[in-house]
C-alpha positions, 0 to 999 in steps of 0.5 A: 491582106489575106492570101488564099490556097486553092484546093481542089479536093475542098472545093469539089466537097464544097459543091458536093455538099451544096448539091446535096443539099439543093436535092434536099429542096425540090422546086427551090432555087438554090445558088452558090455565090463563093466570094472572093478574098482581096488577094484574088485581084490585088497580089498578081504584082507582088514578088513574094505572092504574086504567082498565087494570084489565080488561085481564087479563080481556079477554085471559083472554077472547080466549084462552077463545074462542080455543081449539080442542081444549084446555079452558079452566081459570078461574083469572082467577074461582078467584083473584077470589073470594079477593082479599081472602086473601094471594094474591099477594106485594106485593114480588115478580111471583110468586103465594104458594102460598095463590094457586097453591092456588085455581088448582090447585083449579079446575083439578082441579075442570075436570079431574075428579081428587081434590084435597086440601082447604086443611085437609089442608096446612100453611100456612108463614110465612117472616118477612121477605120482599123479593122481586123488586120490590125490585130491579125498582124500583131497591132502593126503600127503601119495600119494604125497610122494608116485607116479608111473609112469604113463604108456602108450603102444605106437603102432609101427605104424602110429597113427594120428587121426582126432579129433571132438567136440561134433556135430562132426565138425572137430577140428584138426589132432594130435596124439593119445597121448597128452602132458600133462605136469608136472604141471598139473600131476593129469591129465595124464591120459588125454594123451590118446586122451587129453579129454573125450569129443573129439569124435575121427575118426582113420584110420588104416594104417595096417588093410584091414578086412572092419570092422570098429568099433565104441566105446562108452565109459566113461573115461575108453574107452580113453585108449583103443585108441591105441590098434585096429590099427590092428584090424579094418580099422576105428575106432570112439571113442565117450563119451557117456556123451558129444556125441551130434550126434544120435548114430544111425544115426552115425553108418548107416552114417559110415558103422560101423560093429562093437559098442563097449561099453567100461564102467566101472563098476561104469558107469554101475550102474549110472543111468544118464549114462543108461539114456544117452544110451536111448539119443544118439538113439533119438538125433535129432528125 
């Protein structure tokens, strides 16, 4: 896995630039759900890495008191209760959908909407998974020999989404999940919504709250995308990497009530991608 440095400079520029940005939305609701990376729970008993098993909490820490005018989603305590379930993959960087599913109940719980219980899904084993860190660590033998499965929960209703490039021009209609196949399996986790730089309209077939909800995200957002079919009427998915619209503009556009940053915790402290939230507000100015 993947073992995460706490900076506190880059996590109070992170928050700064969040805040910003809510000031920018008046009568918005904006959240920041920073997400955790494996180390934050599964290194605290390593001799080699074990005395930087805190550093994801310090930085969820910074950013919490941080902010100003954005509500804070726990995700770090929401996945902490559930280590000991499949939450994160061992041979990719990336969540499961079993992970994204505690997180997306925490936030729907901070937020005040519906959420659809772990019953009312369909939880899908793929067997066979290498993922990531496979070639991340130079094609180590150990994870080859050694896959998962890779995990999905699939919602027991409609989930048909429209998807768009970056400009937001319409590309297509197809669902939430995509095939990726057996060759390409250090990929699958590009199921959920088959690329980052999708951004991505989905309507409920189920919610009439008038919420809609927009999430701006990195890679760990994709997995997200199933899980608010009950909780908002609309929901937009956007990378923050690849956006080319003017977020603002967007969400006035839209009648977006609710902005979620789902970003994990390595996002967070990388200042290209702090920048990039200053970007997506001047885009096109």
């Amino acid at each position: 896995m993947e073992v995460f440095y706490y900076s506190e400079k880059a996590c109070l520029t992170f928050a700064e630039r969040i805040n910003s940005f809510a000031a920018k939305v008046k009568g918005v609701n904006v959240y920041s759900m920073v997400i955790p990376k494996q180390c934050a729970y599964y290194i605290k008993d390593s001799k080699k890495y074990g005395s930087l098993w805190d550093q994801s909490m310090k930085a969820d820490t910074t950013i919490k008191n941080a902010l100003n005018g954005v509500t804070y989603v726990d995700a770090y305590h929401a996945l902490e209760r559930h280590t000991s379930e499949e939450i994160y993959a061992r041979t990719d960087h990336h969540w499961t959908g079993l992970g994204a599913f505690y997180a997306a109940e925490e936030f729907a719980k901070t937020a005040g909407v519906p959420f659809a219980s772990l019953n009312q899904y369909e939880l899908k084993r793929r067997e066979g998974y290498v993922g990531t860190m496979y070639n991340f660590t130079n094609r180590n033998p150990k994870l080859l020999n050694n896959p998962e499965d890779f995990i999905t929960l699939v919602p027991n209703v409609n989930h048909m989404a429209d998807y768009y490039d970056k400009d937001y021009k319409f590309v297509t209609e197809h669902d939430i999940f995509w095939y990726i196949s057996d060759q390409m399996k250090s990929g699958w986790y590009s199921t959920f919504l088959g690329n980052d730089d999708y951004m991505v309209r989905i309507k409920s077939p189920v919610c009439k709250n008038g919420r809609k909800l927009m999430i701006i995200k990195d890679s760990y957002g994709n997995a997200l995308s199933p899980l608010f079919l009950s909780s908002f009427e609309e929901i937009y998915i956007a990378d923050l990497r690849y956006m080319n619209v003017n977020a603002i503009d967007f969400i006035n556009n839209h009648g977006v009530t609710d902005v979620l940053f789902a970003i994990c915790s390595y996002s967070a402290v990388n200042g290209n991608i702090s920048s990039r939230i200053n970007t997506i507000t001047t885009l096109g100015k």
